[in-house]
PDB file of N, CA, C and O in Angstrom:
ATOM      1  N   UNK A   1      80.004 112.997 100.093  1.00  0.00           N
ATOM      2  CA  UNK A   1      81.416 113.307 100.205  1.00  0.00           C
ATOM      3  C   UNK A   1      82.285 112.114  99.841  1.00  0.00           C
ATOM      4  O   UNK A   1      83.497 112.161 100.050  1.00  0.00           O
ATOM      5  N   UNK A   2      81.600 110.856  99.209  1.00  0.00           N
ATOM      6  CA  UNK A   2      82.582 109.826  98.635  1.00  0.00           C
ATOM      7  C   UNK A   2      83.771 109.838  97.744  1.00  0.00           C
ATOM      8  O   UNK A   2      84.643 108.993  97.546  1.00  0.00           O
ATOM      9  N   UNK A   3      83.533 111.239  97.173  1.00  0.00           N
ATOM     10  CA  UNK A   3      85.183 111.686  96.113  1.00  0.00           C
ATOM     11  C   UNK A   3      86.443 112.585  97.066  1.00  0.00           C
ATOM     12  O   UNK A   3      87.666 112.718  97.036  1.00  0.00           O
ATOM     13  N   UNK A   4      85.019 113.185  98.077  1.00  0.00           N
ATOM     14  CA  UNK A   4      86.548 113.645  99.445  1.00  0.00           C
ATOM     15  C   UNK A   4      87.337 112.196  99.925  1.00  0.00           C
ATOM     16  O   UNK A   4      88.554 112.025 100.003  1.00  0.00           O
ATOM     17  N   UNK A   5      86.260 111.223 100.215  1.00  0.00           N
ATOM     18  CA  UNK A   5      87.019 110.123 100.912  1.00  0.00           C
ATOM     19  C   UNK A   5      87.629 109.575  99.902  1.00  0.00           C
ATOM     20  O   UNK A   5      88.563 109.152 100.584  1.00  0.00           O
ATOM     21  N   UNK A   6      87.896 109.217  98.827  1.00  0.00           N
ATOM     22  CA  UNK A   6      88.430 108.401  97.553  1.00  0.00           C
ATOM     23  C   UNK A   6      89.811 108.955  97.386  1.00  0.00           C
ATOM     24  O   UNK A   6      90.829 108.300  97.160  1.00  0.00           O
ATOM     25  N   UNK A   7      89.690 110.487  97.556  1.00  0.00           N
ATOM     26  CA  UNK A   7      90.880 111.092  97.621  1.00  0.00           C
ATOM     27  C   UNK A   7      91.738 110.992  98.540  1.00  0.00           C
ATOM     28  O   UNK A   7      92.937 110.939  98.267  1.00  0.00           O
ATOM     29  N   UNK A   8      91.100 110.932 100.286  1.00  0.00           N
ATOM     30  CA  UNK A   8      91.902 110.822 101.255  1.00  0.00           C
ATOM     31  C   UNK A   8      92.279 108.968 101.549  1.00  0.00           C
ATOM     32  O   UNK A   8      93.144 108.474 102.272  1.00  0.00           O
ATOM     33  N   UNK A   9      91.329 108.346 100.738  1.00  0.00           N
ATOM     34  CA  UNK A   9      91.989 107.234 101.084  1.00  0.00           C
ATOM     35  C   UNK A   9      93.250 106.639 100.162  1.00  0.00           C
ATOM     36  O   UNK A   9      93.884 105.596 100.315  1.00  0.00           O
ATOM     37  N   UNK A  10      93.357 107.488  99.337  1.00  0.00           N
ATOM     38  CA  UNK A  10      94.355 107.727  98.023  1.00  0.00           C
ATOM     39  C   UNK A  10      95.509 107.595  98.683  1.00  0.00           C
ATOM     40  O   UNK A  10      96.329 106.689  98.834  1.00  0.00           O
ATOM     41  N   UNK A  11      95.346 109.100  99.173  1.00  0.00           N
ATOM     42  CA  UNK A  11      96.218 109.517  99.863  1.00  0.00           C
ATOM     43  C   UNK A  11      96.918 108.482 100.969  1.00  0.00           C
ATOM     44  O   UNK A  11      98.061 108.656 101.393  1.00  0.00           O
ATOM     45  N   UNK A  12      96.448 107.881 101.187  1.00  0.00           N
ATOM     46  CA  UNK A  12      96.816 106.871 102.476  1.00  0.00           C
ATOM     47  C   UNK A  12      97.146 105.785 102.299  1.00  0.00           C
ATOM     48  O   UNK A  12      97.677 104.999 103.084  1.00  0.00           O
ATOM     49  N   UNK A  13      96.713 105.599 100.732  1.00  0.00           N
ATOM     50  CA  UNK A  13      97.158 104.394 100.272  1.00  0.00           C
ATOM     51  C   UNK A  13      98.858 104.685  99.624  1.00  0.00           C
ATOM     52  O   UNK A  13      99.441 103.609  99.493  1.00  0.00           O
ATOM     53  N   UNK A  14      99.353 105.386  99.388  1.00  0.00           N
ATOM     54  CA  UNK A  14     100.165 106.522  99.109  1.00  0.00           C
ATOM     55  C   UNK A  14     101.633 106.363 100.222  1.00  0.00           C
ATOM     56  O   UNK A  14     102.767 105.894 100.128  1.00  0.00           O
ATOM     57  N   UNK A  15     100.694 107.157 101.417  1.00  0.00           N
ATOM     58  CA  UNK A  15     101.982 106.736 102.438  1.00  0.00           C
ATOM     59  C   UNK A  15     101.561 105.650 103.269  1.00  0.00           C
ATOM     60  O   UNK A  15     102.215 105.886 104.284  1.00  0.00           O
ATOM     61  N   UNK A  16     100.875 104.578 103.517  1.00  0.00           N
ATOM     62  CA  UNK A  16     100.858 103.533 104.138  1.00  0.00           C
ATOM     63  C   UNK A  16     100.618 102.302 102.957  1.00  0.00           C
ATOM     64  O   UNK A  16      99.533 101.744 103.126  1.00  0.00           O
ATOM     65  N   UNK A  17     101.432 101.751 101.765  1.00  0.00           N
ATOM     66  CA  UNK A  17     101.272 100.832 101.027  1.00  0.00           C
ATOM     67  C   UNK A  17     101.202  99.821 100.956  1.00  0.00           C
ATOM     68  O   UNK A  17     100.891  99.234  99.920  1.00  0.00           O
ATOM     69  N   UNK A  18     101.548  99.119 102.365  1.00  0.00           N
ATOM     70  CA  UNK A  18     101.659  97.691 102.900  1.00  0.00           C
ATOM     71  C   UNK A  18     100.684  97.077 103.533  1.00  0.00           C
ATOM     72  O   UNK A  18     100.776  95.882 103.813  1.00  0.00           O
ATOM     73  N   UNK A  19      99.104  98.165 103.994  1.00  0.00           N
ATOM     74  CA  UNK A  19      98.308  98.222 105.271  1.00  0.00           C
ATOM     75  C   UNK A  19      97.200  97.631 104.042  1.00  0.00           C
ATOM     76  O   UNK A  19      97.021  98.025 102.889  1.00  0.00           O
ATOM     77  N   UNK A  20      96.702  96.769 104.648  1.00  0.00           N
ATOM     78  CA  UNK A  20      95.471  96.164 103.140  1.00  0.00           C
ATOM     79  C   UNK A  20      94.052  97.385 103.853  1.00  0.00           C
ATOM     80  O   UNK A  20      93.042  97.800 103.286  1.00  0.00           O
ATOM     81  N   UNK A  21      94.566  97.645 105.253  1.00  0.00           N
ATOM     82  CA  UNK A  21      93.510  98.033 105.512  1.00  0.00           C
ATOM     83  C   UNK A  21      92.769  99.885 104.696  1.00  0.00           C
ATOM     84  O   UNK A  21      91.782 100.619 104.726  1.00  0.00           O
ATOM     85  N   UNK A  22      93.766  99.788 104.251  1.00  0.00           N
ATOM     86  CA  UNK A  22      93.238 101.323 103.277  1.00  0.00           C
ATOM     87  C   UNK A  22      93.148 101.183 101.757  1.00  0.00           C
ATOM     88  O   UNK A  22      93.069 102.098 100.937  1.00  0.00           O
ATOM     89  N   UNK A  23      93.182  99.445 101.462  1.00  0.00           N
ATOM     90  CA  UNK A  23      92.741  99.548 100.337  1.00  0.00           C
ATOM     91  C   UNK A  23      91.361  99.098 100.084  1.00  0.00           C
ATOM     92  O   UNK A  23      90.692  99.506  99.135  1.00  0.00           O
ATOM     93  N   UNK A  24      90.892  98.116 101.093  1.00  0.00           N
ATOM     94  CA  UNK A  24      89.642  97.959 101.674  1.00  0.00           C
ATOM     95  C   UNK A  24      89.008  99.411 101.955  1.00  0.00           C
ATOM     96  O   UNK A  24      87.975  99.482 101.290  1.00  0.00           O
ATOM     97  N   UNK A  25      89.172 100.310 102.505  1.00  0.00           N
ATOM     98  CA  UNK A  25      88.225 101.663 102.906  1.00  0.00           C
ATOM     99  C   UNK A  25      88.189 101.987 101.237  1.00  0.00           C
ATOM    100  O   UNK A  25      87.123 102.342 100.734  1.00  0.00           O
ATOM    101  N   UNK A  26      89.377 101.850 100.432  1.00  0.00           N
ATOM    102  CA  UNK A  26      89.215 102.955  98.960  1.00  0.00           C
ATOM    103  C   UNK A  26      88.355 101.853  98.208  1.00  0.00           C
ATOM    104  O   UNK A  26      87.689 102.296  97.272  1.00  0.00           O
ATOM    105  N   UNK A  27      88.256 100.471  98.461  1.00  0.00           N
ATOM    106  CA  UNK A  27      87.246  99.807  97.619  1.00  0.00           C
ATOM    107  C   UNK A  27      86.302 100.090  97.630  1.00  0.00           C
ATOM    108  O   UNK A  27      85.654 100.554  96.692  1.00  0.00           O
ATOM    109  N   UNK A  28      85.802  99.784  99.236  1.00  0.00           N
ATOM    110  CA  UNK A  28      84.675 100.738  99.582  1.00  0.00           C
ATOM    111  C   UNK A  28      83.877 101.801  99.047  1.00  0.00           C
ATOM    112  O   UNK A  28      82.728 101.729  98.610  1.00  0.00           O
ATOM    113  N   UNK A  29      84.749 102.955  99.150  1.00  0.00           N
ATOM    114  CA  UNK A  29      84.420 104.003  98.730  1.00  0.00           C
ATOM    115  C   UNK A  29      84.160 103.904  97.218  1.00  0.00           C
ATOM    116  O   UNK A  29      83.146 104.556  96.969  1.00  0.00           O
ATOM    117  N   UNK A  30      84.569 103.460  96.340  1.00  0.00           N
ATOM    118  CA  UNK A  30      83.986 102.993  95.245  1.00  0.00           C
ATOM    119  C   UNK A  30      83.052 102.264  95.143  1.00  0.00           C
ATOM    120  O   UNK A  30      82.248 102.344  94.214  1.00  0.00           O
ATOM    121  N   UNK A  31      82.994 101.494  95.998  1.00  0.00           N
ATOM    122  CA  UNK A  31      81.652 100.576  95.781  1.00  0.00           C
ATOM    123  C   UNK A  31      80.851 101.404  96.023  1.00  0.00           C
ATOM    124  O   UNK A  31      79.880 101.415  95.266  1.00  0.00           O
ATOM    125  N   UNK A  32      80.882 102.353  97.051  1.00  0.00           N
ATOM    126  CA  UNK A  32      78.893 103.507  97.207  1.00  0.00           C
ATOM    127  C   UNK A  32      79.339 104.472  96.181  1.00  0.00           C
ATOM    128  O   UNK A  32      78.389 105.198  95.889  1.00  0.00           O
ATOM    129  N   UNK A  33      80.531 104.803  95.442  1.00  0.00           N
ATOM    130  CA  UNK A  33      80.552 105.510  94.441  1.00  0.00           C
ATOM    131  C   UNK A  33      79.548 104.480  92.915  1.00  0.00           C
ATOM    132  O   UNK A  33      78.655 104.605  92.077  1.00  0.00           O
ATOM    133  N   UNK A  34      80.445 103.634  93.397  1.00  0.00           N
ATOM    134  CA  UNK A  34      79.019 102.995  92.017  1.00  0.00           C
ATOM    135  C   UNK A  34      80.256 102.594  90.648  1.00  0.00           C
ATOM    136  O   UNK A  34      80.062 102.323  89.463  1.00  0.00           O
ATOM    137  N   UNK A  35      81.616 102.717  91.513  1.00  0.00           N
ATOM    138  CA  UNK A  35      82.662 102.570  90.147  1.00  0.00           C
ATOM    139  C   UNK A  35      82.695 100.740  91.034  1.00  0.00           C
ATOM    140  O   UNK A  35      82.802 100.381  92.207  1.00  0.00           O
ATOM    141  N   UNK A  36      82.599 100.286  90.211  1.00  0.00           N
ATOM    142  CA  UNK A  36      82.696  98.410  90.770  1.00  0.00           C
ATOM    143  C   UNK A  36      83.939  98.142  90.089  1.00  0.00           C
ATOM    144  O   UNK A  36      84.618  97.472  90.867  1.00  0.00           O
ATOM    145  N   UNK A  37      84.717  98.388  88.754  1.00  0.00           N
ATOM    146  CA  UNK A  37      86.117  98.210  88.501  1.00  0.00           C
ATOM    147  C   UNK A  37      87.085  98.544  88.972  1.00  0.00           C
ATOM    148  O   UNK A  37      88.123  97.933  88.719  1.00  0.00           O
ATOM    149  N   UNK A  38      87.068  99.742  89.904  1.00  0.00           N
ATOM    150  CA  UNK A  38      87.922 100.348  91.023  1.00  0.00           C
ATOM    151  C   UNK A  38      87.637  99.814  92.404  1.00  0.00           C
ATOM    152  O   UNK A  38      88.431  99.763  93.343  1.00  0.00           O
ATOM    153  N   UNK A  39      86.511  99.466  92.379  1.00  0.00           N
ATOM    154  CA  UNK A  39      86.082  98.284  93.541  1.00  0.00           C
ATOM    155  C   UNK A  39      86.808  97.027  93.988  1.00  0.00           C
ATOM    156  O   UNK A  39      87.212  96.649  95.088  1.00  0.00           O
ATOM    157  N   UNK A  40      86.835  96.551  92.873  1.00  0.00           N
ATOM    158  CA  UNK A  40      86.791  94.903  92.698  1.00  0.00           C
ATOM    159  C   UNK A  40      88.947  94.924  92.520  1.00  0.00           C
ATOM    160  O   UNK A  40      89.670  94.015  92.928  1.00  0.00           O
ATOM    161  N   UNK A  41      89.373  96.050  91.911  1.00  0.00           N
ATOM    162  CA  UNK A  41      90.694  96.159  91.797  1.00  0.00           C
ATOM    163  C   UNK A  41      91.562  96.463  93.033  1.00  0.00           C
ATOM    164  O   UNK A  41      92.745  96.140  93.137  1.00  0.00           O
ATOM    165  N   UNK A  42      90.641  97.303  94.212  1.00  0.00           N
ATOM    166  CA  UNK A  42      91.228  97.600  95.350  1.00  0.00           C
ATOM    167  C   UNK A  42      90.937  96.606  96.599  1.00  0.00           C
ATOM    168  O   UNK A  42      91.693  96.439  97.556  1.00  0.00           O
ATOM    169  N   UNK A  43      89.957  96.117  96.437  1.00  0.00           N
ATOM    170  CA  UNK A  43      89.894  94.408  97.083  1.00  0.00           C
ATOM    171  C   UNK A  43      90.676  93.442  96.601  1.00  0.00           C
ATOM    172  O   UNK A  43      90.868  92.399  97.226  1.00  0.00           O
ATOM    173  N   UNK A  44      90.982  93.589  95.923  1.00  0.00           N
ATOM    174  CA  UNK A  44      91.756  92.562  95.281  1.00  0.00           C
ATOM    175  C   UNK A  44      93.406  92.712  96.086  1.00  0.00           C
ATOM    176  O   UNK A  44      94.070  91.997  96.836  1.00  0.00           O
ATOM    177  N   UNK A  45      93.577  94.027  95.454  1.00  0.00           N
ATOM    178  CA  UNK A  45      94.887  95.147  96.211  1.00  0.00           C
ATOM    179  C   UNK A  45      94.817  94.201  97.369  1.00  0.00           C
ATOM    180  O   UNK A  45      95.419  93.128  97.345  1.00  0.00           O
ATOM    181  N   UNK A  46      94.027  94.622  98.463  1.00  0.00           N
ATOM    182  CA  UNK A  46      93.889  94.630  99.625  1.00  0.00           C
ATOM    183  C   UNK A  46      94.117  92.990 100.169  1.00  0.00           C
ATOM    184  O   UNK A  46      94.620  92.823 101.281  1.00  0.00           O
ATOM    185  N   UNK A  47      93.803  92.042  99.501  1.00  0.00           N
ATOM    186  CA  UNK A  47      94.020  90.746  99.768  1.00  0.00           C
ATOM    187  C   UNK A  47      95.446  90.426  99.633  1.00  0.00           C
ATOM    188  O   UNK A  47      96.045  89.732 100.454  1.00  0.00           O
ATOM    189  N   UNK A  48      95.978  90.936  98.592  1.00  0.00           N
ATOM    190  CA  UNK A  48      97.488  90.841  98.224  1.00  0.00           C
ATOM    191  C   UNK A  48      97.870  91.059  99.352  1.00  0.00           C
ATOM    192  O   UNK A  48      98.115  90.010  99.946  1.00  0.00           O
ATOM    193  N   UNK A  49      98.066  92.102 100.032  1.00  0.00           N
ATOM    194  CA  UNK A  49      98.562  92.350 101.436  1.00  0.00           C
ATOM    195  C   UNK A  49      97.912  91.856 102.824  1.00  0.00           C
ATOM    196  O   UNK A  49      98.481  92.100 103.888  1.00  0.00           O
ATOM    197  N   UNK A  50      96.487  91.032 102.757  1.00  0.00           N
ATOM    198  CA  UNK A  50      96.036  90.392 103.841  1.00  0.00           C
ATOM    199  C   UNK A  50      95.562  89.207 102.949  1.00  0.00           C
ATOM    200  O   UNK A  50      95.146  89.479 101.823  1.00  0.00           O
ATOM    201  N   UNK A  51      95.590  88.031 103.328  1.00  0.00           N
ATOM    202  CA  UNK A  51      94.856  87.212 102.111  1.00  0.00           C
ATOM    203  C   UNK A  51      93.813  86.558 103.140  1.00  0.00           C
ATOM    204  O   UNK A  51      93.036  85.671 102.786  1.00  0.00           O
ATOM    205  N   UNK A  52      93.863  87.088 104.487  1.00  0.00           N
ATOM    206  CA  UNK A  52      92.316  86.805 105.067  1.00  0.00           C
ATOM    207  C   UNK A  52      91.621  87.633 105.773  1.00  0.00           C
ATOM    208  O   UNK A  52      91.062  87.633 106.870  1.00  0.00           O
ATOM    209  N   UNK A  53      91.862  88.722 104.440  1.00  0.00           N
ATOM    210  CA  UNK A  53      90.427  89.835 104.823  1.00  0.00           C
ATOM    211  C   UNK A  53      89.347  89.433 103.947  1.00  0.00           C
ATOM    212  O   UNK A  53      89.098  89.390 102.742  1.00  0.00           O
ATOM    213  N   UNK A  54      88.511  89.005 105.679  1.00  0.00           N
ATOM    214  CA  UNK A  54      87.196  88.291 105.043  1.00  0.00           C
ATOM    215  C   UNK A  54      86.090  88.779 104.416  1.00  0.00           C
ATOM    216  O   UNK A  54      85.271  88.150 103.746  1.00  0.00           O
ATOM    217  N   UNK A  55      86.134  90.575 104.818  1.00  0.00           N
ATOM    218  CA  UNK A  55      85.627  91.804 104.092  1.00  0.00           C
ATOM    219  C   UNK A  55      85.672  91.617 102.623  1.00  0.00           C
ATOM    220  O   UNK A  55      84.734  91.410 101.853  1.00  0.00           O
ATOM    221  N   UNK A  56      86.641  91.701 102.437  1.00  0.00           N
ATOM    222  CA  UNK A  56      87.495  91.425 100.959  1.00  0.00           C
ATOM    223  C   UNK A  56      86.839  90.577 100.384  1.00  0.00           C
ATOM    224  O   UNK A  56      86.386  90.775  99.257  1.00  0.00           O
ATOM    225  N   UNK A  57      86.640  89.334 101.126  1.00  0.00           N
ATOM    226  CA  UNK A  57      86.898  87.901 100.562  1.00  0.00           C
ATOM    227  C   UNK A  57      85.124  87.830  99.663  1.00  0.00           C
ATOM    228  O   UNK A  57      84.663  87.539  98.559  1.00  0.00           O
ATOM    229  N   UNK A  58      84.562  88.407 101.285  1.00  0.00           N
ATOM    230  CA  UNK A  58      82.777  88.292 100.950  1.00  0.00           C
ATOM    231  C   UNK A  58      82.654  89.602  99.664  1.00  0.00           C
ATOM    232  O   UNK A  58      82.167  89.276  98.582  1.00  0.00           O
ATOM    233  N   UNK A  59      83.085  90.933  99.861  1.00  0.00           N
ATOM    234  CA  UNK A  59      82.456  91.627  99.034  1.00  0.00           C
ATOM    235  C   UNK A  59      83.121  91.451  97.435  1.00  0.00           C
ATOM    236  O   UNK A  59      82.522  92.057  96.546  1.00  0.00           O
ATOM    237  N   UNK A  60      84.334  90.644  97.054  1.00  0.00           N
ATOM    238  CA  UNK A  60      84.596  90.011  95.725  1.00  0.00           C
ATOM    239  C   UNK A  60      83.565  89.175  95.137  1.00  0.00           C
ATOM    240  O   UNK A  60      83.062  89.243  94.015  1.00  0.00           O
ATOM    241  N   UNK A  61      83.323  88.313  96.167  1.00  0.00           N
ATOM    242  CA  UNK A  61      82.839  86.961  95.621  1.00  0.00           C
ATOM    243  C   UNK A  61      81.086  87.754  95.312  1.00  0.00           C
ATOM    244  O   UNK A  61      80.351  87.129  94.547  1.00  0.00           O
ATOM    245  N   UNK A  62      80.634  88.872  95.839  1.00  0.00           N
ATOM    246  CA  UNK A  62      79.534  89.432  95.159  1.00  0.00           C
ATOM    247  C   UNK A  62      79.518  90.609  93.804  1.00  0.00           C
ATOM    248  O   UNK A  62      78.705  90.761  92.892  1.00  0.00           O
ATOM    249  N   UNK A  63      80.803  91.334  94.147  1.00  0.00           N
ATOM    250  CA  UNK A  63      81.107  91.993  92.828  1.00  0.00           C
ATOM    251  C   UNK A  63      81.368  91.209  91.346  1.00  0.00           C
ATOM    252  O   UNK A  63      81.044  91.644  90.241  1.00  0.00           O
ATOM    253  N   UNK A  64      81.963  90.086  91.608  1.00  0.00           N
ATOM    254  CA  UNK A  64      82.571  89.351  90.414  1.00  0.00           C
ATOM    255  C   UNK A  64      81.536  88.468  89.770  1.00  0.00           C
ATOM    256  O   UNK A  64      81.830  87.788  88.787  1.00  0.00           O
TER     257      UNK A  64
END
């Protein structure tokens, strides 16, 4: 169900745009989707708005 969640975290990224924390869940969800450019773009997202999500910080420095 990773394209239900991709969608709902869309969605959330949508009406909560400031929260890094739903761009981290939609990286996520790309990462077990297996898309790593939508990965690595929504961690990235997600730092912009926290720059010490350490989630973030560790799963970049292995995607890149």
């Amino acid at each position: 169900k990773v394209t239900e969640a991709i969608r709902i975290f869309q969605e959330n990224a949508e009406s909560y745009p400031d929260d890094s924390n739903v761009y981290d869940s939609l990286a996520e969800a790309y990462s077990v989707q297996g898309d790593r450019a939508n990965a690595i773009k929504h961690y990235k997202k997600s730092l912009e708005k926290d720059p010490y999500n350490a989630n973030a910080i560790e799963v970049l420095r292995n995607l890149e």
